[in-house]
C-alpha positions as CSV (number, residue, x, y, z in Angstrom):
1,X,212.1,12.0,-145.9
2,X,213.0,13.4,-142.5
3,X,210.4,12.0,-140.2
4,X,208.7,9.8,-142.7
5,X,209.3,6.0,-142.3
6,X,208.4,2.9,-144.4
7,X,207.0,-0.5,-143.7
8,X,207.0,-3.2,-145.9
9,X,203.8,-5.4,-145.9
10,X,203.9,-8.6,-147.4
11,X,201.0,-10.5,-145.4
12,X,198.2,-9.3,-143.2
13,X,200.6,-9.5,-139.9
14,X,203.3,-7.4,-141.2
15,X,199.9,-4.8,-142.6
16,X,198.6,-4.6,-139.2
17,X,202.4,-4.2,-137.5
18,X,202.5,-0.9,-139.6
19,X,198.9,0.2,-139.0
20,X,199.9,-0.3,-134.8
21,X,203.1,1.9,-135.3
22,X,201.3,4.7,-137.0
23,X,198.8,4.6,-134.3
24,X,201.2,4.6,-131.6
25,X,203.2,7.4,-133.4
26,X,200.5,9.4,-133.4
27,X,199.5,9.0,-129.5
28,X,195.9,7.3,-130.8
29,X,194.5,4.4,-128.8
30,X,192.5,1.9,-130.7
31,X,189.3,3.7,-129.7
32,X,190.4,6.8,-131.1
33,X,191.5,5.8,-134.5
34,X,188.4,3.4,-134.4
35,X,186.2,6.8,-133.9
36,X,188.3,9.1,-136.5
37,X,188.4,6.3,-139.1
38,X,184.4,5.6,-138.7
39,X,185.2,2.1,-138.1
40,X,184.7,-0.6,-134.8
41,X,187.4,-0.9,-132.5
42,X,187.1,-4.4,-132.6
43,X,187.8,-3.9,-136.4
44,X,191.3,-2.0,-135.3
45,X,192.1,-4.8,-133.0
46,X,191.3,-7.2,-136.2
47,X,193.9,-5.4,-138.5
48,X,196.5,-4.8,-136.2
49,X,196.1,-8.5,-134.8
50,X,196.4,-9.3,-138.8
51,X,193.6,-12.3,-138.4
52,X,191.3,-9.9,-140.0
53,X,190.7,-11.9,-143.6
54,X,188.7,-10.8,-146.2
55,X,189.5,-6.4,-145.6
56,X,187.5,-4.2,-147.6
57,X,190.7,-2.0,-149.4
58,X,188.1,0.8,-149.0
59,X,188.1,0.2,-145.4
60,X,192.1,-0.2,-145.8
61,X,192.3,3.2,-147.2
62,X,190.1,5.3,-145.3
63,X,192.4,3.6,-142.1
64,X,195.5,4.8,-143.6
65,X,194.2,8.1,-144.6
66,X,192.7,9.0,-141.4
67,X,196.3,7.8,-140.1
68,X,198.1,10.4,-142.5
69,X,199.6,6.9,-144.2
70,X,199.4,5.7,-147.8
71,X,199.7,2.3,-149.4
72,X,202.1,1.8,-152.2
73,X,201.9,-0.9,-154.6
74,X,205.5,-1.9,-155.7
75,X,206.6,-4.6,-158.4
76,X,208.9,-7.2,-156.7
77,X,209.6,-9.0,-159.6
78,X,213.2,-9.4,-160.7
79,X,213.8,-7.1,-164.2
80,X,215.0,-10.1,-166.1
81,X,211.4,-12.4,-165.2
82,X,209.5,-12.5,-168.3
């Protein structure tokens, strides 16, 4: 996983922590990933602020995508919880 990293989002904060890393990785400014993504940059500011309540997961995606990211649904419950 040379070169890949991972970022664990629990809450909308943490979501839009990862979402300004991979833009900043990339070299993008807001504007930029705003443009490729098809979405506002106000919306970008929004996420990565993580005050933006109520995100369309279609939105979500197409973000991540354009950003070469993925989300990953993972089961945190302990093996033993019935």
């Amino acid at each position: 996983m040379s070169g890949q990293s991972i970022a664990l989002a629990r809450s909308l904060p943490k979501l839009g922590e990862a979402v300004r890393r991979l833009r900043s990785d990339r070299g993008l400014t807001q504007a930029q990933l705003a443009e490729a993504a098809g979405v506002s940059r106000q919306w970008v500011v929004a996420v990565e602020s993580g005050s933006k309540h109520g995100l369309e997961v279609g939105l979500v995606m197409h973000l991540l995508d354009t950003l070469d990211a993925s989300l990953m649904v993972r089961d945190d419950r302990p093996d033993d919880a019935s």
